[in-house]
C-alpha positions in Angstrom: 220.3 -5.1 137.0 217.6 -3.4 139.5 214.1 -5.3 138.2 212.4 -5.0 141.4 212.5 -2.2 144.5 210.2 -0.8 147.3 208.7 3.2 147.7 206.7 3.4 150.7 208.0 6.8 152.0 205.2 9.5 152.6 205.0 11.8 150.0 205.9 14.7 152.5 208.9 13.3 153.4 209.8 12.4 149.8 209.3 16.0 149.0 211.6 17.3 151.1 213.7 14.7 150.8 214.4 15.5 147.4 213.5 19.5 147.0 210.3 18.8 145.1 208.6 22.3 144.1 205.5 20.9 142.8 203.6 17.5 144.1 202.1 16.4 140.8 200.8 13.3 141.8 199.5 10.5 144.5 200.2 7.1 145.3 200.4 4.0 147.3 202.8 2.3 149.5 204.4 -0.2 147.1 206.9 -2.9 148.6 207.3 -4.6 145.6 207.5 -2.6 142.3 207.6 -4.2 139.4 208.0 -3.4 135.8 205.2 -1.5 133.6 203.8 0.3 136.8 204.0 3.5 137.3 206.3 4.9 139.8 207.7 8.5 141.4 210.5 10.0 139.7 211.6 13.7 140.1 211.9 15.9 136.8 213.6 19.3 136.4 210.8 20.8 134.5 209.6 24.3 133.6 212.1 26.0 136.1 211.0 24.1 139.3 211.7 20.2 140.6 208.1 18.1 140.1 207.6 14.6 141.5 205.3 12.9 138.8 204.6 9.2 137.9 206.1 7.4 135.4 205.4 4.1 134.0 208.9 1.8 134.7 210.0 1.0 131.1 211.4 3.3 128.8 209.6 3.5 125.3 212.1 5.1 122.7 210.2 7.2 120.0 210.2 4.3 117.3 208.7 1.9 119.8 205.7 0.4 118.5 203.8 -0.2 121.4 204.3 -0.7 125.8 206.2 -3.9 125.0 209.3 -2.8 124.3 209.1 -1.6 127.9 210.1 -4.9 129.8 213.1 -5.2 127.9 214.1 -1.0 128.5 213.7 -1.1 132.7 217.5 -0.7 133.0 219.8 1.5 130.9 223.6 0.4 131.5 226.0 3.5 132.9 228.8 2.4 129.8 226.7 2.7 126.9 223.9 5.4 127.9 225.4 8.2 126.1 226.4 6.2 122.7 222.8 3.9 122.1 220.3 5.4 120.0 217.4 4.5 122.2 219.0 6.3 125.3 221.5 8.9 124.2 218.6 12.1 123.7 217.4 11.4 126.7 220.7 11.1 128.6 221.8 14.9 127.5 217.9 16.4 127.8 215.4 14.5 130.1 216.8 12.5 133.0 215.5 12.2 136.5 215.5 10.4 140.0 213.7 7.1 140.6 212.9 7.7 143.9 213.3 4.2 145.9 213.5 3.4 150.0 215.3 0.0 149.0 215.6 -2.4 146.0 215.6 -6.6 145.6 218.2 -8.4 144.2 218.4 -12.3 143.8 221.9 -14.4 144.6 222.6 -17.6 143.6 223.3 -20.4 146.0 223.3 -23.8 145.4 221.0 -23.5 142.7 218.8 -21.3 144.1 217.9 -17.6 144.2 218.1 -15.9 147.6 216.1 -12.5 147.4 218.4 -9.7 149.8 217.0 -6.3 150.4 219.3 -3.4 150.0 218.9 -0.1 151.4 220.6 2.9 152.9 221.7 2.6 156.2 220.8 6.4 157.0 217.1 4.4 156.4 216.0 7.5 154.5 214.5 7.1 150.5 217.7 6.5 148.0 217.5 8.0 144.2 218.6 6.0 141.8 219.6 7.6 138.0 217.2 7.5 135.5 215.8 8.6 132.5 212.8 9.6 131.2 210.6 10.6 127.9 207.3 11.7 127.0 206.4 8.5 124.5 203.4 9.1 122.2 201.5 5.7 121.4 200.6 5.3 117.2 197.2 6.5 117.9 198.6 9.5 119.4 198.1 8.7 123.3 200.8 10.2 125.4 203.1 8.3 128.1 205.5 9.2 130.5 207.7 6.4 130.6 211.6 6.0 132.1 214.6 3.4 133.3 216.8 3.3 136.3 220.7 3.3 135.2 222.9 0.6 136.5 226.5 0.2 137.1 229.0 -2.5 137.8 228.2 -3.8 141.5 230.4 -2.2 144.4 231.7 -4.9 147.3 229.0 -4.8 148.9 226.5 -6.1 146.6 229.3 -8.1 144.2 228.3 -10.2 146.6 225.0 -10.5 145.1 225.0 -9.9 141.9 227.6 -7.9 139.6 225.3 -5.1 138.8 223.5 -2.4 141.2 221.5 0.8 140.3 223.4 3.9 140.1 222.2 5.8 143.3 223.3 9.4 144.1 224.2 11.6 147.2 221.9 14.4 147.7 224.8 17.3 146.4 224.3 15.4 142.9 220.9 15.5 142.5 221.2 18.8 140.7 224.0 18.4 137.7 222.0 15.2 137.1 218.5 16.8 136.8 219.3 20.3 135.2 219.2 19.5 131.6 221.1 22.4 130.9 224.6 20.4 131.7 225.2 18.9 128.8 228.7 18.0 129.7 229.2 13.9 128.7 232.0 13.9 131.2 230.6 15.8 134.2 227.1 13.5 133.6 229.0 10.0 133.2 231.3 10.9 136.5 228.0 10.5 138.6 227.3 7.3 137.0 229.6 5.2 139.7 228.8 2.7 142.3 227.7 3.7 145.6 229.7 3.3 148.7 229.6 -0.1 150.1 230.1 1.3 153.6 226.6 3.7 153.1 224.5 0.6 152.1 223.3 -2.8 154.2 221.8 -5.8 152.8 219.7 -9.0 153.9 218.0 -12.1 153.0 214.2 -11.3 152.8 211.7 -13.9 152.3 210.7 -15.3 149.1 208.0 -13.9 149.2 209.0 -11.3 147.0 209.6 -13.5 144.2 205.8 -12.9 143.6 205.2 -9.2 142.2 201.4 -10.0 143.7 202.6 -9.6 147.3 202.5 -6.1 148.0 203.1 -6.2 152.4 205.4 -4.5 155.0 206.7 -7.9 155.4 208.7 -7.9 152.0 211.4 -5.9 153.5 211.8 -7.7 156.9 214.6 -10.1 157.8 214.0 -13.5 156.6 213.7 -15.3 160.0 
């Protein structure tokens, strides 16, 4: 699963990064991001690429309230196309979680060793997601969304058996144009990432706390 990650990229950079026509929003640095905040995602919408924020949780239309959120941060590749909760959005809304690195805990000796995986180009990764425009029983509206995962490559089987579905730069496009509809062109994307493109590394358990928000999440553990 991905239940925690880092975006602390300058928008500018983002932007170009990932062709974004239109900036439609602002934030923070955030080296720990946890589920039910909001976060950056990039949207095909309206004929032109927009980076907006979106809270990290997906909210299905029969969802009674943000709660069903924490249990909807992850959307597995195999069944994203065939559960009711996912399958709309899968063929009409989907999007980029935009991400310079993500956590991920491994067991040892009956502990939980946090490692920090990123790209070793060091530029901002984009994972899969999904996204929807939830509206609340009193009729508030709420962009809401879920990064996809995917069985874990070498690399980070090491870790743990699942990883976020992250894509190279010439897929961003047949991912975000809801236009393909195509369940076999869509699911071919949804494969791990090269093992050989990535590096992970202990961090310090620090990061076990979604309170500390530093630099120093995403340094070497000494």
């Amino acid at each position: 699963m991905c239940g925690r990650y880092d975006c602390h990229s300058e928008i500018e950079i983002i932007a170009k990064l990932f062709d974004v026509e239109d900036v439609a929003c602002d934030f923070a640095p955030n080296y720990n991001v946890a589920p039910a905040q909001n976060i950056p995602i990039v949207v095909y919408e309206g004929n032109k690429s927009r980076l907006l924020l979106s809270r990290w949780g997906f909210l299905p239309s029969w969802a009674k309230d943000t709660k069903t959120g924490y249990a909807m941060i992850n959307a597995r590749a195999e069944t994203i196309d065939s559960l009711t909760s996912y399958r709309e959005a899968f063929f009409k809304t989907r999007c980029l979680v935009v991400a310079d690195g993500y956590y991920e805990w491994q067991r040892q000796a009956g502990m939980k060793i946090p490692y920090y995986i990123r790209l070793r180009s060091g530029v901002p990764m984009a994972f899969t997601g999904l996204y929807n425009y939830w509206k609340s029983p009193e009729g508030e509206g709420l962009c809401t969304s879920t990064i996809v995962t995917t069985d874990a490559n070498e690399l980070m089987a090491q870790i743990h058996n699942r990883m976020p579905v992250i894509l190279h730069h010439a897929d961003f496009a047949p991912w975000l144009n809801s236009e393909v509809h195509d369940r076999d062109i869509l699911k071919a994307l949804l494969k791990p990432f090269p093992s050989e493109e990535l590096e992970a590394y202990p961090v310090s358990s620090r990061v076990n706390s979604p309170r500390s928000n530093s630099p120093d999440n995403i340094k070497p553990a000494l």
